[in-house]
ZADRENLO-693719 format. One record per residue: residue in one letter; y negated, x, z negated of N, C-alpha, C in turn. Coordinates in steps of 0.1 Angstrom, whole numbers, plus 5000, padded with zeros to 4 digits. Layout:
AYXZYXZYXZ;...
This chain:
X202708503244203708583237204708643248;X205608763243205908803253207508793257;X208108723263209208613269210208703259;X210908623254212508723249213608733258;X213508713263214608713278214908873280;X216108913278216709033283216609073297;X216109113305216109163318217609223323;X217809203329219109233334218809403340;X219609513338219509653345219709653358;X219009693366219009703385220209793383;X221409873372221609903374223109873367;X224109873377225409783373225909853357;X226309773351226509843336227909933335;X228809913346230009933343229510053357;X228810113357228910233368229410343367;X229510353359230310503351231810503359;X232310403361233610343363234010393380;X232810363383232410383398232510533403;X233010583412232610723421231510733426;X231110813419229810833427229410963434;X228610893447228510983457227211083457;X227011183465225511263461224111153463;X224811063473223710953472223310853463;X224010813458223910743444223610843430;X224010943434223611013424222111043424;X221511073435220311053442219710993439;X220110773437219110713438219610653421;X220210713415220210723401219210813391;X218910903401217911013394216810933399;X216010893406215410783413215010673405;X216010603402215910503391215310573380;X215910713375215710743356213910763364;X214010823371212210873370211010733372;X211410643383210510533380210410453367;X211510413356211810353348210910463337;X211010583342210310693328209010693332;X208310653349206610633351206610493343;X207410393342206610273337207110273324;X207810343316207610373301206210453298;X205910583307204610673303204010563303;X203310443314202510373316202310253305;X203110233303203110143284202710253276;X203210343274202710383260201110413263;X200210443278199210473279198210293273;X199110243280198610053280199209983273;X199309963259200809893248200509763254;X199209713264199509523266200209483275;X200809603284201509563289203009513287;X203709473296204909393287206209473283;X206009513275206309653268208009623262;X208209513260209509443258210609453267;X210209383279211109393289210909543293;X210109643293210509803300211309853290;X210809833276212009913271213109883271;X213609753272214809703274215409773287;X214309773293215009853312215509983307;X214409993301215010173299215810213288;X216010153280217310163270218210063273;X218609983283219709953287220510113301;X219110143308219410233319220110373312;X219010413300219710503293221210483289;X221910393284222710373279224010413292;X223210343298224510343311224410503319;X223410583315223410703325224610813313;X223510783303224410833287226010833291;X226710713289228210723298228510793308;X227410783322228210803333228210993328;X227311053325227211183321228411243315;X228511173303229811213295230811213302;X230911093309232511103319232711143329;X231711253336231311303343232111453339;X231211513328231311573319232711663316;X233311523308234711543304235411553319;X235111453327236011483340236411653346;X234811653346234811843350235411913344;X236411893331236712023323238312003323;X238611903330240411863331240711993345;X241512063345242012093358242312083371;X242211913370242111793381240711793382;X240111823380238411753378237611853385;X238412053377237712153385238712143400;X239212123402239912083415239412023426;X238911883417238111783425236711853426;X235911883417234711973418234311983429;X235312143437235812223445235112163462;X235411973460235611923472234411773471;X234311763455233211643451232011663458;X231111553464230211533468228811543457;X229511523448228811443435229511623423;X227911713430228411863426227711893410;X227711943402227312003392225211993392;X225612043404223912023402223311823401;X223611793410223711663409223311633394;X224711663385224711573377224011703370;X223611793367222111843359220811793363;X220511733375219611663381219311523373;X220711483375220611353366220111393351;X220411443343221011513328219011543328;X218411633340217211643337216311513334;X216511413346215611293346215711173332;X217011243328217211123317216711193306;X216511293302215811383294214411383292;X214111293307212111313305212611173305;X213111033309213210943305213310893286;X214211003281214611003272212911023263;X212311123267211311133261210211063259;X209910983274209010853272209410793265;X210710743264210910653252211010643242;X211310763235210610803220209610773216;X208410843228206910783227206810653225;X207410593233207010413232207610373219;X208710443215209210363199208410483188;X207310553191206810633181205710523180;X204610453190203710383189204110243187;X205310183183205810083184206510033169;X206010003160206509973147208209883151;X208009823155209009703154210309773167;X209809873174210709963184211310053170;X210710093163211210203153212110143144;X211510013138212309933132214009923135;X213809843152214909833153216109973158;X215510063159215510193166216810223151;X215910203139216010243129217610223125;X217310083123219009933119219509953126;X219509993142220810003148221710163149;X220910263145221210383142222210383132;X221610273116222610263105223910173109;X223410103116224510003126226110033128;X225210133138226110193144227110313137;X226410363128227110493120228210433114;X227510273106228810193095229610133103;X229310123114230510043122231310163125;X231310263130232310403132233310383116;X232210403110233010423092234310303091;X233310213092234310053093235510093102;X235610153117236610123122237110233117;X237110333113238010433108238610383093;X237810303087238310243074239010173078;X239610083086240310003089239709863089;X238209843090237709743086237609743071;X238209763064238009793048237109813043;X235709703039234609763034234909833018;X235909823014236409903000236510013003;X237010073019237010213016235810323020;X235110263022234110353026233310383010;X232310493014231810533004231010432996;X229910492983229110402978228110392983;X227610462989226210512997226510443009;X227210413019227410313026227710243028;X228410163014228409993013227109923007;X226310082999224610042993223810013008;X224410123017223310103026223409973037;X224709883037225009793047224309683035;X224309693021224009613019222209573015;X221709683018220209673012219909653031;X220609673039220009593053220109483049;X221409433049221809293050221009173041;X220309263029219409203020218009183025;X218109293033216309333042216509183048;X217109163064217109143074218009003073;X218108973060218908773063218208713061;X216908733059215608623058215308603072;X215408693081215108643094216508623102;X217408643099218508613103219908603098;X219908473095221408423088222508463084;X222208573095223908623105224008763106;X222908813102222608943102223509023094;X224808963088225909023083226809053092;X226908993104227609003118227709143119;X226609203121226409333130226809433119;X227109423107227809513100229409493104;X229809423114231209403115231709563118;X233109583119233609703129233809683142;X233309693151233209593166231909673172;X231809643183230809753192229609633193;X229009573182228009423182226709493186;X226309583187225109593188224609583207;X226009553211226309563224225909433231;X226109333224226409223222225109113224;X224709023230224108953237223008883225;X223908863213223708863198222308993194;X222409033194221909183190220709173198;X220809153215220009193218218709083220;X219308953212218208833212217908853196;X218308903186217608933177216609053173;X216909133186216309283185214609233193;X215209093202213609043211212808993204;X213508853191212708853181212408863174;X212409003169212209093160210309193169;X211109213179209709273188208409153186;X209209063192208108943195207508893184;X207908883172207308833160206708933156;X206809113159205909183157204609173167;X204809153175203509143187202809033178;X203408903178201908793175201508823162;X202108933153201308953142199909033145;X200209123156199409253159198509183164;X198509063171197309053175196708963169;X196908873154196108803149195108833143;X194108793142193008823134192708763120;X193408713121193108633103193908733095;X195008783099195608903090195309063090;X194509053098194109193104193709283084;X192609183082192109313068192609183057;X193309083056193909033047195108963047;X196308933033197308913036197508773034;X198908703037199108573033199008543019;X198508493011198808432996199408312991;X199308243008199908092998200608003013;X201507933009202507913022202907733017;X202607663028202507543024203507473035;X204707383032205807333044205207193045;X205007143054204407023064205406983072;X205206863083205606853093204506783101;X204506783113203606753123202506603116;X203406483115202906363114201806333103;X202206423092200806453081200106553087;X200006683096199106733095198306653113;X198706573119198106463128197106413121;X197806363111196606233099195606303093;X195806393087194906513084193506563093;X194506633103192906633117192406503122;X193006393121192206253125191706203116;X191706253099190306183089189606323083;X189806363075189006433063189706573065;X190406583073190906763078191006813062;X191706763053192106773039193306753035;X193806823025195406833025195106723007;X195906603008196006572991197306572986;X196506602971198206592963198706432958;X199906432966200806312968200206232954;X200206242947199806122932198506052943;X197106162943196206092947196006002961;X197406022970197605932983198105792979;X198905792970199405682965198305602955;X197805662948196305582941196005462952;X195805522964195205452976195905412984;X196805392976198405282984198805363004;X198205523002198805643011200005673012;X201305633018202605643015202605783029;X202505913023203505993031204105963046;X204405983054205005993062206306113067;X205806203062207206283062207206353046;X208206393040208706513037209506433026;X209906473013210906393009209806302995;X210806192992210006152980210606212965;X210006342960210206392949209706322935;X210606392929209906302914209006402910;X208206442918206606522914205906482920;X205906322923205106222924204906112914;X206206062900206006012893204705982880;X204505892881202905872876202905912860;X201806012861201306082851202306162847;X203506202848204206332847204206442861;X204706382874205106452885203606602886;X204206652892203406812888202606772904;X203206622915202506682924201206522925;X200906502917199606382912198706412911;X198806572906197306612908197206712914;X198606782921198606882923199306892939;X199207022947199807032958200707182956;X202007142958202907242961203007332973;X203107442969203407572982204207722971;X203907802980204607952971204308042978;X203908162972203708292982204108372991;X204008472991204108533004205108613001;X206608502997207608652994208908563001;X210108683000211308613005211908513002;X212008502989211808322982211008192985;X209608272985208708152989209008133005;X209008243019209108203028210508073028;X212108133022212808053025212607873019;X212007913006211507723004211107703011;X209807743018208807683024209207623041;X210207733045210907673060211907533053;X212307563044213707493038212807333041;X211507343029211007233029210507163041;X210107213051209407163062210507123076;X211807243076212707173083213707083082;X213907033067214606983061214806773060;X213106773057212606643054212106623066;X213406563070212706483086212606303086;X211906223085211906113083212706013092;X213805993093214305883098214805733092;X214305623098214505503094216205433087;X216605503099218705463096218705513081;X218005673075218505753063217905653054;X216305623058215605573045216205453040;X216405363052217605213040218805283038;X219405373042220705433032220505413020;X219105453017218805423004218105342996;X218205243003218105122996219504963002;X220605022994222104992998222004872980;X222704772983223204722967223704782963;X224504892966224905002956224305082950;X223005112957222405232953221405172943;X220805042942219904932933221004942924;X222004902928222704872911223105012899;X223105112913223505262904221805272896;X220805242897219205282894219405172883;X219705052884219904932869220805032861;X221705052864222905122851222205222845;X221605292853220605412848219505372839;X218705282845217505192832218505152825;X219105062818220105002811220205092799;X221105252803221105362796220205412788;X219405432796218105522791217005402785;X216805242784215905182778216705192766;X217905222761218405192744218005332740;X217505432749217205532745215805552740;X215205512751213505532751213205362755;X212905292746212305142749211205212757;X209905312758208905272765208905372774;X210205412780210705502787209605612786;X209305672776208605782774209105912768;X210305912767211006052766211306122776;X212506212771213006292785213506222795;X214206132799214406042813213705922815;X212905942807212205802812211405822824;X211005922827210605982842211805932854;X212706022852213205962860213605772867;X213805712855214105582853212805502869;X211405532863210105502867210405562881;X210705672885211005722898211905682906;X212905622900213805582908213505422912;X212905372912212305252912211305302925;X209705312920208905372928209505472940;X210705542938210805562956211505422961;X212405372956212705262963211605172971;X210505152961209405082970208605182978;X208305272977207805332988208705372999;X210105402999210605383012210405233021;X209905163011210205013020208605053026;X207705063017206305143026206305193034;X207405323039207205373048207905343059;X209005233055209805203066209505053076;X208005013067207204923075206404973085;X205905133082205305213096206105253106;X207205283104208305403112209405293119;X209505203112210705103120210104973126;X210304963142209904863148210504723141;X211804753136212704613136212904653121;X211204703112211404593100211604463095;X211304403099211204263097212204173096;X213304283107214704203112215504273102;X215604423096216204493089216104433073;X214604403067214504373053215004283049;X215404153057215904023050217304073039;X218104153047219304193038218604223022;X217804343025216804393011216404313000;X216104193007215604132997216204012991;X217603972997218403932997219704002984;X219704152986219804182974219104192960;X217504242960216804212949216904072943;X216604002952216903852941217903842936;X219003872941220403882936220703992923;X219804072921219504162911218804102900;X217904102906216804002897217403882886;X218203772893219103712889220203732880;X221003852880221303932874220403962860;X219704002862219004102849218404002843;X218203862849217903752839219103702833;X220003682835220803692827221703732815;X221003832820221504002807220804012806;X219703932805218403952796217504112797;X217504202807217204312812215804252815;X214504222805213804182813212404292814;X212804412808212304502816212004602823;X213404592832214504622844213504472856;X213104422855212704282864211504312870;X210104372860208904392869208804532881;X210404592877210504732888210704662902;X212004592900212604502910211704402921;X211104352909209704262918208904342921;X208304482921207504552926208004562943;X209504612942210304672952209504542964;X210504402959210604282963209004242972;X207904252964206204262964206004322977;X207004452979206104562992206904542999;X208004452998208604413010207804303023;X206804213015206104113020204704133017;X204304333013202704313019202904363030;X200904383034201304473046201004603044;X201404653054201704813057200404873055;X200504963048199305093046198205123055;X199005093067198305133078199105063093;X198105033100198704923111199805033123;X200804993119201905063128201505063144;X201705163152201405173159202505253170;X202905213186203505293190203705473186;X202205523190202005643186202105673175;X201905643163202505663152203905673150;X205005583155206205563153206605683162;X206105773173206505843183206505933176;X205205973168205006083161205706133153;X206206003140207506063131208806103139;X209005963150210606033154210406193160;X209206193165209106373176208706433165;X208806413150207706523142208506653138;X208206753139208606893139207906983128;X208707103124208207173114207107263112;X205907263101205307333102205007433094;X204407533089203907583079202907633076;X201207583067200407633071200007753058;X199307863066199407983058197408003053;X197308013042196008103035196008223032;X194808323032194808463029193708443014;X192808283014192308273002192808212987;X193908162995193908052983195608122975;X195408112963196008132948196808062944;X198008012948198007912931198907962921;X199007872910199507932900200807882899;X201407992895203107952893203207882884;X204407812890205207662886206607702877;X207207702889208307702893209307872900;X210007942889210708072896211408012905;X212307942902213707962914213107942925;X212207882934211507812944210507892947;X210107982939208308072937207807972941;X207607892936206707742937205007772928;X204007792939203107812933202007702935;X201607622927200907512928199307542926;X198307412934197207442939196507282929;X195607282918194907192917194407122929;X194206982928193106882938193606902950;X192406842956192806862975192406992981;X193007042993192507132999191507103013;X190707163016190207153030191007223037;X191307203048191707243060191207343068;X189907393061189107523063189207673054;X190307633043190707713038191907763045;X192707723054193607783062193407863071;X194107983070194008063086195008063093;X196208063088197008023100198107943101;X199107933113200007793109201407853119;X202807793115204007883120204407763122;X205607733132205807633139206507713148;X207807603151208907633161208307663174;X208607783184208207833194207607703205;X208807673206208407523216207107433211;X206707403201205807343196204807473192;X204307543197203307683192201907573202;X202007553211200907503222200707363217;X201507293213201207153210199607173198;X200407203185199707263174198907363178;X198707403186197307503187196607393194;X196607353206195707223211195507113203;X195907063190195706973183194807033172;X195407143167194207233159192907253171;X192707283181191607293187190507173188;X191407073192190906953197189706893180;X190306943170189906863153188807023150;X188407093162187607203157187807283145;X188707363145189307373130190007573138;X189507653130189807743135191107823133;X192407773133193307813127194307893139;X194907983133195708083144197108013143;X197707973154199307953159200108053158;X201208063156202508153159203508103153;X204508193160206108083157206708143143;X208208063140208408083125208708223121;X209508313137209808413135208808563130;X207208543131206108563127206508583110;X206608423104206408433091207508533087;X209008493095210108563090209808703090;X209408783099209008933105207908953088;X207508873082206508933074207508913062;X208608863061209308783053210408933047;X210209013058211309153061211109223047;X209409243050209109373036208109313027;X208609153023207509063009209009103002;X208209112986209209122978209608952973;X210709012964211708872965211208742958;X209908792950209208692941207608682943;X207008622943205408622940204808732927;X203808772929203708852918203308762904;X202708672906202408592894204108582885;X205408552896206408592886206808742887;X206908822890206808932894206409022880;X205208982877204709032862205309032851;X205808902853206308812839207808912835;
């Protein structure tokens, strides 16, 4: 991929400022003409590193663009045709210059005519720039500007906040596009168009279905059956998860995800669940007994308590929940037997409260509030799912976000607000083509997909986000509706 690092201009930015002599003017025309051979030379070769030249050459332009004008204007003061008369730095000079930036100017068009993501940004900062003029002559007042340009700052700002947060910044009244800001979003904006260009899984088809992971399940995955299951059926087989959160779409025989596996399409909704879900649920041991506090057991009794005068066989509307709030409690102790070295020293308190509950609810006669409690109590003193192991425990604390993408697979809507499109049964891991993952982890996850023979393409999140730009706001399955 090709570095986002701004290259610095061989050529001081503040030169305008400077006198310049016929010599520098010399080796300024000098500069525009080499900087315009290695633009022709990209647009002849687009693999070359086509990022950092344009950057050379629209940072060089920018600065010649000034020195001209002030050149320009100088000449036309009285003082200026005075100085002229005696300047080293004569008229022709600066049409010399005025020529080479003109054929500079023109390679570079070329390179942003064969360059989607050069046009793109070519594009946004053009409107950028016009509303920021507007803005400072409004006084900053986005009330006073027209309709047509509060429409048009805001159908950017609607384009372009999927890939960046902040992308309301650059509508400030302020010279931002100037700005260090600007020009690391303008890199990954380029660079998330390059690794699309070159993947092959998207080439003649699109994403359809977008699935948020983190590392430590998709490890487990390539080390047995290179299969994705839905959470109900892990737990059948006493499989406690290892990362993402414990939803009540695991709750037995209601939860949507027992039989089923959650993801969402290929839109601006689905991409933001789908990072939300994957960067969000990070498994740490300190959080998971947060939640298993005597406060937090006695707040889950008051809640059964409520709801059994409602539903004796907790089979109405809350009786789901009731059954869930229980069942996560014992599966955090499940998983906090793989992830925490100093279980053993940590659970005495745990269970120390359950009897103390227990106790309790024999008293108040809650006695079917008791067999949840002793479930909890039960998984405190089996053993672990699976035999804890350094490398395992390494894995959850280092585990990082993933997302893995299909161009075959469908599912059927669930869920609007989320575009939550769910997938019957398990998946193979051969129905995937590709997978998005934070830059720094792009090599890890590609070597670990290699190593499990599994043909799946790497690229970073900014990828998904860059596709994220022009998916509409919903899946079509709601889309229709």
């Amino acid at each position: 991929m090709i570095s986002g690092n701004i290259p610095k201009t061989t050529i001081d930015s503040h030169a305008h400022e400077i006198p310049l002599s016929k010599e520098k003017f010399s080796n300024l025309a000098a500069k525009l003409k080499d900087v315009a051979v290695k633009v022709d030379a990209c647009v002849q070769d687009p693999s070359k590193n086509y990022l950092q030249i344009s950057n050379e050459a629209r940072d060089l332009k920018k600065v010649v663009k000034q020195i001209i004008k002030d050149k320009e204007v100088d000449h036309k003061t009285a003082v200026g045709k005075i100085k002229g008369l005696f300047s080293k730095s004569s008229s022709i000079e600066i049409a010399n210059l005025k020529s080479q930036y003109k054929e500079l100017e023109t390679s570079y068009d070329k390179l942003v005519y064969q360059s989607p993501a050069l046009q793109l940004t070519r594009e946004v900062s053009q409107i950028l720039r016009r509303t920021n003029r507007l803005l400072i002559a409004a006084g900053g007042n986005m009330e006073k500007l027209d309709m047509a340009s509060r429409s048009e700052i805001d159908r950017l700002c609607e384009k372009f906040s999927i890939f960046d947060k902040k992308f309301k910044l650059f509508t400030a009244p302020k010279n931002s596009l100037a700005s260090p800001q600007w020009n690391h979003f303008r890199s990954r904006l380029i660079n998330a168009h390059e690794e699309l260009k070159t993947t092959e899984a998207m080439k003649t088809h699109k994403l359809t279905w977008l699935h948020g992971t983190r590392s430590p399940a998709m490890e487990v995955m390539l080390a047995t059956d290179k299969t994705m299951h839905p959470a109900g059926e892990l737990l059948e087989h006493h499989i406690i998860p290892l990362t993402g959160e414990l939803g009540i779409g695991i709750v037995p025989g209601a939860g949507v995800n027992n039989n089923n596996i959650s993801g969402t399409s290929l839109s601006k909704t689905g991409v933001d669940t789908t990072l939300s879900y994957a960067q969000d649920f990070k498994v740490v041991a300190k959080d998971e007994w947060g939640q298993l506090t005597l406060k937090n057991l006695r707040s889950d009794i008051e809640f059964a308590r409520k709801i059994f005068i409602k539903e004796p066989q907790l089979d109405g509307k809350f009786g789901g929940g009731v059954k869930f709030s229980f069942l996560k409690a014992a599966l955090y102790v499940g998983r906090l037997k793989v992830i925490d070295q100093d279980f053993h020293k940590n659970v005495g308190q745990l269970k120390n409260d359950l009897n103390l509950l227990i106790k309790e609810c024999q008293i108040k006669k809650d006695e079917k509030i008791i067999p949840y409690l002793e479930k909890i109590l039960n998984e405190c003193d089996s053993p672990p799912f699976i035999q804890p192991t350094p490398q395992i425990r390494a894995s959850v604390a280092n585990s990082f976000p993933l997302i893995l993408g299909s161009t075959e697979i469908e599912g059927k809507a669930h869920f609007k607000d989320l575009d939550e499109h769910i997938v019957a049964g398990s998946i193979s891991l051969n129905r995937i083509q590709v997978a998005f993952t934070d830059t720094e982890n792009i090599e890890k996850l590609r070597d670990n997909i290699s190593k499990a023979g599994l043909k799946i393409e790497v690229m970073s999140f900014d990828a998904l986000l860059f596709l994220g730009i022009s998916a509409p706001l919903l899946g079509n399955n709601f889309e229709k509706k």
